[in-house]
C-alpha positions as CSV (number, residue, x, y, z in Angstrom):
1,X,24.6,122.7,35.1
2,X,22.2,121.9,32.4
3,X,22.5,119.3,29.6
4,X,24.8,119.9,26.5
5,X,22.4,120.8,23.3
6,X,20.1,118.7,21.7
7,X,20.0,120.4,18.3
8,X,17.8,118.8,15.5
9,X,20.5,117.6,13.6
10,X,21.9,115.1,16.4
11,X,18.2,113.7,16.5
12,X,18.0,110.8,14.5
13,X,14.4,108.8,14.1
14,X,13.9,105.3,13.1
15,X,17.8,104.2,12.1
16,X,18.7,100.7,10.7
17,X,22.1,99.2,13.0
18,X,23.0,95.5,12.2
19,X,24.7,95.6,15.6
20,X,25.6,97.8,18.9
21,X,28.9,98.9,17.1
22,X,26.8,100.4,14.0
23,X,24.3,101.7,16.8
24,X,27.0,103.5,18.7
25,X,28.6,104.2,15.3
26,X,25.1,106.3,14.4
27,X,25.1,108.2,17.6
28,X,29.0,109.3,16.9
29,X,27.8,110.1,13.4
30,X,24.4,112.5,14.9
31,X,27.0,113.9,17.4
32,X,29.8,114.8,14.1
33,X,26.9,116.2,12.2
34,X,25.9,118.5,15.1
35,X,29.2,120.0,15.2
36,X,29.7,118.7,18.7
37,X,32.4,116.0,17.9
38,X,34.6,114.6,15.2
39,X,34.2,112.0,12.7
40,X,36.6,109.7,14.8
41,X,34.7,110.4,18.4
42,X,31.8,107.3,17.5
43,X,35.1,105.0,17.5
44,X,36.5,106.2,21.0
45,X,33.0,105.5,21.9
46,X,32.9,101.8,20.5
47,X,37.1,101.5,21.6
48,X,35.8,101.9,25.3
49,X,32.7,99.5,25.2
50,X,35.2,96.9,23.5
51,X,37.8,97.7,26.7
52,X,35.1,98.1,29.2
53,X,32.2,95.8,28.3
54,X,28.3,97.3,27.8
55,X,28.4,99.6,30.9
56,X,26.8,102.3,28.3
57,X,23.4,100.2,28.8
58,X,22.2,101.9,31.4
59,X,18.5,100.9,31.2
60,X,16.2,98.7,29.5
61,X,16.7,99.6,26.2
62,X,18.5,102.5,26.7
63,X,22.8,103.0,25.8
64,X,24.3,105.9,27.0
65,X,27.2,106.0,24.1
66,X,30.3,108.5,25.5
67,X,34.1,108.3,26.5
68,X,36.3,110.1,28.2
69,X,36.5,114.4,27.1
70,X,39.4,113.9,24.5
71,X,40.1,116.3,21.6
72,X,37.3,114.8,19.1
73,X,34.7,116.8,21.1
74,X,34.9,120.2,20.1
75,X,31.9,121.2,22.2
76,X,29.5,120.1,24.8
77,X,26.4,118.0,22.9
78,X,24.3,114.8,22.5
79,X,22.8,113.2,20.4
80,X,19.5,110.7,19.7
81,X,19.4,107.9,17.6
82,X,16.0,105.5,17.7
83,X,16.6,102.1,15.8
84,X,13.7,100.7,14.0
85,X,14.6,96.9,14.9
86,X,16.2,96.8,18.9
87,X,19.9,95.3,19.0
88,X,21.8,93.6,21.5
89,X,24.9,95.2,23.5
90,X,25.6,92.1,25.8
91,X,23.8,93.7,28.5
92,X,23.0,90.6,30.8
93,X,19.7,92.8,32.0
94,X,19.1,95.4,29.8
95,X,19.1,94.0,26.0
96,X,18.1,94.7,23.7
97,X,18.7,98.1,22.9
98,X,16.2,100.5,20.7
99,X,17.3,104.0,21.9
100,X,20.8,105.4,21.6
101,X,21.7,108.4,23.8
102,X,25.2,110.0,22.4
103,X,27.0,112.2,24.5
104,X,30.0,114.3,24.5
105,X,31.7,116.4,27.1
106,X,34.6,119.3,27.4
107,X,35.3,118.1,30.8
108,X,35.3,115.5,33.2
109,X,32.9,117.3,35.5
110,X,30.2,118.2,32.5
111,X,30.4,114.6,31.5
112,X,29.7,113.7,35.1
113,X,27.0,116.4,35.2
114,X,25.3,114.9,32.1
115,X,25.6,111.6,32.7
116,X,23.4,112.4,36.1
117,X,21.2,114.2,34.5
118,X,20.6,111.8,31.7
119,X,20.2,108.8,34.1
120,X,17.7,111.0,36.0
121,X,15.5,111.5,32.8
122,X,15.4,108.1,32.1
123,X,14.3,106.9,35.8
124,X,10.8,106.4,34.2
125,X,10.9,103.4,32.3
126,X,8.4,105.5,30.0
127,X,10.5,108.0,28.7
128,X,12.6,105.0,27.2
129,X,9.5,103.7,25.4
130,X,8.3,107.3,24.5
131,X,11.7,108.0,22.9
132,X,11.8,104.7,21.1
133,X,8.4,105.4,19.9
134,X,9.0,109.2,19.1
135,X,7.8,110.0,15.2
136,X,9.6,113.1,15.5
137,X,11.9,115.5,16.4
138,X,9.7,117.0,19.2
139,X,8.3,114.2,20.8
140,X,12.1,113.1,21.6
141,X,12.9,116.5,22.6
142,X,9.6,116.5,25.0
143,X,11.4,113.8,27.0
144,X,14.8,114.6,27.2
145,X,15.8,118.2,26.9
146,X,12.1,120.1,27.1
147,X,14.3,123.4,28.0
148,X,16.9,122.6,25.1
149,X,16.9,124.8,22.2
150,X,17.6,123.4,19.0
């Protein structure tokens, strides 16, 4: 199964967050702008980090922003938001946080499917920093969806 879309539109460079909640808030807003999602799927997002705790920071540096598939996704996608100043999630390991992964899924087994997929790209602590560092919509492309089209 390959990753949901990366379209340009859901790739956002260089963002200002005051905290995780506007992070996750950006990468809801990237994933609404896409098409993928609804305005209200960046606060199911920050609802389940609130219930669950930072199990979205998956890496150093790196959230993995999604929920459950609900009816605020209206189609497979993702999104990418860098932040220019890192921000803390209460990740005892992994904080703090400078790249933003959104996702949203149709179904439970294409969010299960993405979020292996995703981890996998992101085994190489480089692609984290390459991402972070990315001055444009390519060079973030490069690393995580070379096959996607935007």
């Amino acid at each position: 199964m390959p990753l949901p879309p990366l379209p340009d539109d859901a790739i956002w460079l260089s963002r200002t967050a005051a905290d995780w909640r506007e992070a996750v808030q950006l990468a809801g807003d990237a994933l609404a702008a896409s098409g993928a999602a609804t305005a209200d799927y960046a606060g199911d997002m920050i609802r389940m980090i609130d219930e669950h705790g930072p199990y979205v920071v998956i890496a150093p540096g790196l959230a993995l922003a999604h929920t459950r598939p609900s009816d605020d996704v209206l189609t497979g996608g993702m999104s990418v938001v860098t932040l220019a100043e890192p921000v803390a999630f209460g990740h005892p390991h992994h904080d703090p946080v400078s790249v933003v992964v959104g996702l949203a899924s149709t179904t439970a087994e294409s969010h299960l499917a993405a979020v292996a997929q995703l981890a996998n790209r992101f085994n190489d602590a480089r692609a984290i920093e390459r991402i972070a560092r990315a001055g444009t919509i390519q060079d973030v492309r490069a690393v995580i969806a070379p096959d996607a089209r935007g």
